[in-house]
N, C-alpha and C positions, 0 to 999 in steps of 0.2 A: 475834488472836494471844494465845496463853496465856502466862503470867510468865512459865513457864520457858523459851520457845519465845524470848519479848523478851530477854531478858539471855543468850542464847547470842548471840544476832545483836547487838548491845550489845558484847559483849566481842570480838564478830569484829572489829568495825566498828575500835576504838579499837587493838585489834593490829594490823590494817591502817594507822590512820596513823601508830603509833609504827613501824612497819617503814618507810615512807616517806620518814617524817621522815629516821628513821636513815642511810638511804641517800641521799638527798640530801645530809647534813650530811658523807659520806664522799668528796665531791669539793671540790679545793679549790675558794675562792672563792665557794662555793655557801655562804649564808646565816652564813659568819665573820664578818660585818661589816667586810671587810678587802678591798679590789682585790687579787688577783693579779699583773693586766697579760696574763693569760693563763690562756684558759679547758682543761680537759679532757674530752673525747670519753671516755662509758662505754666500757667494752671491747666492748661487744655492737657498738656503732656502729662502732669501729673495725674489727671486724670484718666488719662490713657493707661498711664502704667498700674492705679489700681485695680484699672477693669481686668488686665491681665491677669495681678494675683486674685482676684476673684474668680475669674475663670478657670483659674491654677488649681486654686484652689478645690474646686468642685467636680472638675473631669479627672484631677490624679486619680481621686480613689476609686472612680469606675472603668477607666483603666486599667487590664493587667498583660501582662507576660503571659505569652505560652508558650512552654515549652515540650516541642516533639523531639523524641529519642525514637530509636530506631529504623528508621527512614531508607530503604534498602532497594539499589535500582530504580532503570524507570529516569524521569527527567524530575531535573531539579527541581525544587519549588523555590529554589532561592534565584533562579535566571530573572524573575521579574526585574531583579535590583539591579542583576550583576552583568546586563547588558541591554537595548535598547530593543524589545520586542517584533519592531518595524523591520530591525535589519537582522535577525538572526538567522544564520544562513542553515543553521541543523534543523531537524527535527526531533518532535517528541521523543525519548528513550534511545540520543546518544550516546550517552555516558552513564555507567554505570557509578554507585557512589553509596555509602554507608556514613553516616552523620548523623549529630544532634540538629538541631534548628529551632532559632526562636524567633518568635513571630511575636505579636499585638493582639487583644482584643475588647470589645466596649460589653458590660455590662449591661444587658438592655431589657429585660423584663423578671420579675421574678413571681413564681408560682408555688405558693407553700413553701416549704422549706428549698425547692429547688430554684438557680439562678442561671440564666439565657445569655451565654456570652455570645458574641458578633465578633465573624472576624475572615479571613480569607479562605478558601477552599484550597487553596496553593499553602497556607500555613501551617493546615493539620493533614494533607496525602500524605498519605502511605505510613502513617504514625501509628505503631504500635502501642506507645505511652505514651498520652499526655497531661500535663500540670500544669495547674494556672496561680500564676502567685499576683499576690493584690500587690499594691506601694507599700504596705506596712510589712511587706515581707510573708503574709500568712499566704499557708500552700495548701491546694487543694485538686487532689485527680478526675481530671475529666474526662466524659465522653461526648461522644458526635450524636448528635439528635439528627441531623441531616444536612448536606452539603448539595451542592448547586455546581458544577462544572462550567456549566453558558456563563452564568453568571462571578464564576470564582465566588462566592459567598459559603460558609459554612456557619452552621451555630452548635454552640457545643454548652453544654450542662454541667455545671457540680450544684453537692448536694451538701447544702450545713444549715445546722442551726444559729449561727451566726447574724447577726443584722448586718447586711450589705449593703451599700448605696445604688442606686441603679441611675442609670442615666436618661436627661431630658432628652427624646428626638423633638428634631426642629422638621422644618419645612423647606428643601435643598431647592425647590423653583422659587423660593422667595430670593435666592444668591444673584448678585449682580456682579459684573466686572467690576475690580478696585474693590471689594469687599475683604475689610480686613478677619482671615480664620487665624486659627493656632492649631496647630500640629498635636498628638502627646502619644508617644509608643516608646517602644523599646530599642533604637536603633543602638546595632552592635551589642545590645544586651544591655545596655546603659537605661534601667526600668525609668518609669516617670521621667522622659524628656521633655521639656516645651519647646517647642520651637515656633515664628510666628510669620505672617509672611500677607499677601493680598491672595484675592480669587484671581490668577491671570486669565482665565478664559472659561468659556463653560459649554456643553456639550460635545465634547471631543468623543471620536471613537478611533478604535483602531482600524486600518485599512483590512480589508480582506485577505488580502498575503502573508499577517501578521504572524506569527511562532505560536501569539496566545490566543486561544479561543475566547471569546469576552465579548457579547452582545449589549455590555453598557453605554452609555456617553457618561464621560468622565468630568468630574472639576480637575482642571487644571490648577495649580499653584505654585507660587513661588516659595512658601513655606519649607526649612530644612528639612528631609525624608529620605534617609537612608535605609540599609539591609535592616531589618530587625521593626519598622515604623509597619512593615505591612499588616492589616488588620486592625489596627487603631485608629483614634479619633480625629476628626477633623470639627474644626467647632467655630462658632459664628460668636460676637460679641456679645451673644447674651446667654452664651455658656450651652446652648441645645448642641448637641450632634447633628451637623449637616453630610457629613460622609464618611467612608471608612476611607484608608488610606492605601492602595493596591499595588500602586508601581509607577517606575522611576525612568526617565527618559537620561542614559548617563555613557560617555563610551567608557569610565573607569569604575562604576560603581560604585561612584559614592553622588551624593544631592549636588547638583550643579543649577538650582534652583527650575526645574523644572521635574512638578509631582502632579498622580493622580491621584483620585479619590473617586469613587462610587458616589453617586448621589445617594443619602438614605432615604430617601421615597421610592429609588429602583430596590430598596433592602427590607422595607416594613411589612411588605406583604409576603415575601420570603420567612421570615420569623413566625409569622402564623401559619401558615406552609408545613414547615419545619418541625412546630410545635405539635401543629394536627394529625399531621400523614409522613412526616418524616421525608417529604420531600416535597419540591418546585411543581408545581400545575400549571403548563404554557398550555396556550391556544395553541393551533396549530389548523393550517388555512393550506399548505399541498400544494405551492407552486416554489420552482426555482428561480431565484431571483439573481441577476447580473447582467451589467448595464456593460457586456464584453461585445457590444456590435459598435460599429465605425460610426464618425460621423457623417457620412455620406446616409447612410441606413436612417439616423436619427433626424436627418433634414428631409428623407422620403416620407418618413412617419411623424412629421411634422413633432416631432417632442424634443430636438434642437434646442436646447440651452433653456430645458424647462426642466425641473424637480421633481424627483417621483422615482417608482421603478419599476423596472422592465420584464417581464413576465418571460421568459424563455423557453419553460416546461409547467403541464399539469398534471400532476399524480392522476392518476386513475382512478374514482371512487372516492377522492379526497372532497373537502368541504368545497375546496374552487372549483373544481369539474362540477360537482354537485350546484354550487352558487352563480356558475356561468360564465367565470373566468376564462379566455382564452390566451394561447401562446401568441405573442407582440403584444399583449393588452400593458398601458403604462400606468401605472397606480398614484395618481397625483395627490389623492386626500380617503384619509380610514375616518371618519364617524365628523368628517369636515375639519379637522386637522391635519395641513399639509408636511407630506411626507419629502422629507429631504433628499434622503439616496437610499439605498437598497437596508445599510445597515441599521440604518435610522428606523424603516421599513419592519424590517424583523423584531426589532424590539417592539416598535408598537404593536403588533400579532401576539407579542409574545408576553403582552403584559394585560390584553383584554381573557376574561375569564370566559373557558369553555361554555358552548349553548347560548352565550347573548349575541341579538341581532346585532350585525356590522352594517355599517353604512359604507360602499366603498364606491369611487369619482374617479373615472376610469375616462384616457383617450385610447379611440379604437380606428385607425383610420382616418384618424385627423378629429374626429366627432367627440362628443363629449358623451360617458353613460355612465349610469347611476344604477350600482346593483345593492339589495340587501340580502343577507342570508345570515345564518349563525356558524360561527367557526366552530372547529370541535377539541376537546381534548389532548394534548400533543399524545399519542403514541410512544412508548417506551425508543430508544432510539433502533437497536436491533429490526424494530419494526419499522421504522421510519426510512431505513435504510434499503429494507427488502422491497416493500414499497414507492421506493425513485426508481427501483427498476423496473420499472412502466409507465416512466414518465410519457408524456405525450407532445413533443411530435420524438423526442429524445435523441437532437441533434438541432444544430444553429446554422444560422445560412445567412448568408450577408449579401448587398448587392455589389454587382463586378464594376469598382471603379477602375481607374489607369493599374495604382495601386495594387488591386489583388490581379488585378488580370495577369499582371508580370507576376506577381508571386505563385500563383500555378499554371505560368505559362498560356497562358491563351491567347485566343486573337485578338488582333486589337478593336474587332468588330462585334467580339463576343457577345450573347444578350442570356440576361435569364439569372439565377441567382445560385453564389457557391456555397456547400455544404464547408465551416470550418472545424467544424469538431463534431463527433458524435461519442454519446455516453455510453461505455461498458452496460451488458448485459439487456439493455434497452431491445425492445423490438423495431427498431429502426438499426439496430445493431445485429441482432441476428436476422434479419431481412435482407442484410449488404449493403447498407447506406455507407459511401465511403469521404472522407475528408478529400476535398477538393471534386467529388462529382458539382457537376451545374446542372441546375436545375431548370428544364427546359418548359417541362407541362406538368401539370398536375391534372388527369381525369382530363384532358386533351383540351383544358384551357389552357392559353398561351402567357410564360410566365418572362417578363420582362423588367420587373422591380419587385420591391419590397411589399407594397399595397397587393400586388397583385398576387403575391404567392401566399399573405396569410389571408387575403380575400377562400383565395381556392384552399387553402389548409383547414378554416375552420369553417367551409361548408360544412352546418351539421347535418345538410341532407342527405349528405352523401357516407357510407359507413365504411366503405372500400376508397382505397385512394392509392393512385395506379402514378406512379412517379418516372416520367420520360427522363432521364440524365446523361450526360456528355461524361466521358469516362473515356482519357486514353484516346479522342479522337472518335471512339466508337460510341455508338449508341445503347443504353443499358437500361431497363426496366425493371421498378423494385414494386411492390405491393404491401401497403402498412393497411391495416384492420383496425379504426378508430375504437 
């Protein structure tokens, strides 16, 4: 640093603490040498704390309590709080259980004498009876207009003549890190809580392994959010609702400053949804997505430490067979908005409305391509489900580094690529595709990497595909009918 460069920063420095000083010295009590008996609050502070009671004041009364009785078997709806989602080692419908439970929810639209409560889908399963009580204590029975599972959202109705408050929605991508929300539900039953806290983080989603099923990205927060907060407000300083409040990242169950919340723009178009048809309308595009191949694989198909997701399987008859999608295609950008990772992926599918054109930015081979089509309608899931079972090629295959060669034993000279899993019920499944066959030829092209085996897989010229494999030493011939 050159002199003169040091004695500009030098004289910053000592301006800065004589400004400090200054202003400290301009509150009583502060450094007089004298007790007061009483401290004062900067005006910034002060001003902080009425924006609070204004805010207190406006989201208590569209905030309520709800209360489920009933609740019988089946998996808890109270696990969101009462353990860490990531790591739960059970599944769905381990425990059996009979309880009341109370949950949160926001006031969010009203239509004639009927009022649109918002609030968790995990709040109101399996509820025989439910009651929603305001902050003033008035109680009113409700029911379920329609609930959302992917999403954990439900919205639920009562009906009065009463004048109710409804609540402002805001706009949850205007949230930044370090934004101060406030909390308001019912944690442990304790109706009208505040609690208040910063945004720590914003689009979090749960991993793929996770207990809960939940295709959102979440705000993260530091805000107090215990058992009882789920389904309620999450609120920005100008008193709008930016998200519900869903669940708790705790090993004991209680707020250890780390809370979710739904963004409310993943929730406004659910409410009209709900209101219409009494249920969610996903897009729904027919390929399997999971980014479960090696890094070796990912440096063959050159998509190595690039963003996006990995195409594995294509429904048969689905909108991506139909739109040109094939299995290894890596999905980098939907309508030119770059896609992050698989789950990131699903949501944006899942939140474009059936029958509009997509734009989708596809590497295939290292190449870059550019397809458009229209997605279609999601399918009840029962159907969705009968339907994977024809997935296409419906098995993964990876190339043989050091690594797998020794995991299914082969030569160290081995060439060609190994089958690691193949899907129940699939026609690669009942054909005799087996986990750990290598895959030698495809239609007696010679198959030595990754490029080269979905080169030959998604020949669409070819309709018959006659699969040479090393099995056991021996040689074995399977036949899949594209």
């Amino acid at each position: 640093m050159t002199q003169k460069y040091f004695m500009i920063f030098f004289r910053t420095v000592i301006a800065s603490v004589a400004f400090l000083a200054v202003s400290c010295l301009s509150f009583p009590g502060f450094g007089s040498g004298t007790d007061t008996g009483k401290g004062t609050a900067p005006p910034s502070v002060r001003e902080l704390q009425t924006t609070f009671r204004g805010i207190a004041d406006t989201i208590i009364p569209v905030v309520v309590s709800i209360n489920v009785t009933d609740i019988t078997g089946g998996e808890n709806p109270w696990e969101y709080f009462f353990q860490d989602p990531e790591e739960d080692q059970g599944g769905p419908g381990d425990r059996d259980f009979e309880r009341s439970g109370m949950g949160s929810g926001v006031i969010v639209k009203k239509k004639e004498n009927v009022y649109y409560i918002l609030t968790n889908f995990h709040v109101v399963k399996g509820g025989n009876e439910i009651n929603v009580v305001l902050s003033d204590y008035r109680e009113y029975e409700a029911r379920v207009v329609g609930t959302d599972e992917r999403r954990d959202m439900a919205l639920v109705s009562i009906e009065t003549g009463d004048e109710l408050p409804v609540a402002q929605l805001g706009d949850s991508d205007t949230l930044r890190v370090g934004d101060w929300v406030i909390a308001v539900g019912s944690p442990y039953g304790w109706e009208s809580t505040v609690t208040s806290g910063i945004v720590s983080a914003l689009g979090r989603r749960l991993s793929r392994n996770a207990s809960i099923s939940n295709i959102n990205d979440f705000i993260q927060t530091d805000a107090g959010i215990n058992p009882g907060n789920s389904g309620g407000a999450l609120v920005n300083l100008d008193g709008e609702i930016v998200g519900i409040n869903t669940w708790i990242t705790s090993p004991t169950g209680g707020s250890i400053g780390i809370g979710f919340a739904i963004p409310i723009n993943n929730a406004k178009k659910l409410v009209d949804d709900f209101i219409t048809i009494g249920k969610v309308q996903y897009g729904w595009l027919g390929v399997s997505i999971n980014r479960s191949i090696t890094r070796d694989v990912e440096k063959e198909l050159e998509i190595d430490r690039k963003k996006g997701a990995f195409v594995n399987f294509v429904i048969k008859g689905s909108p991506a067979e139909k739109g040109g999608i094939l299995p290894g295609d890596f999905i980098m950008k939907v309508n030119g908005k770059q896609v992050l990772d698989e789950g990131h992926f699903i949501q944006m599918i899942g939140n474009i409305p059936p029958d509009a054109p997509v734009v989708f930015t596809l590497l295939r081979a290292g190449k870059e391509v550019t397809l458009t089509f229209a997605i279609e309608l999601r399918p009840a899931e029962a159907t969705v489900e009968k339907m994977s079972n024809n997935s296409w090629p419906g098995f993964i295959a990876i190339s043989l580094s050091d690594a797998t060669k020794k995991r299914f034993e082969l030569a160290p000279k081995e060439t060609g690529v190994v089958v690691i899993s193949v899907e129940r019920d699939t026609p690669a499944f009942h054909s005799g595709m087996h986990s750990g066959d290598v895959i030698k030829k495809i239609n007696a092209a010679v198959i030595t990497n990754m490029v080269e085996y979905y080169a030959a897989l998604n020949d669409l010229s070819k309709k018959e595909l006659i699969f040479e494999v090393l099995r056991g030493g021996s040689t074995e011939t399977i036949t899949l009918t594209r």
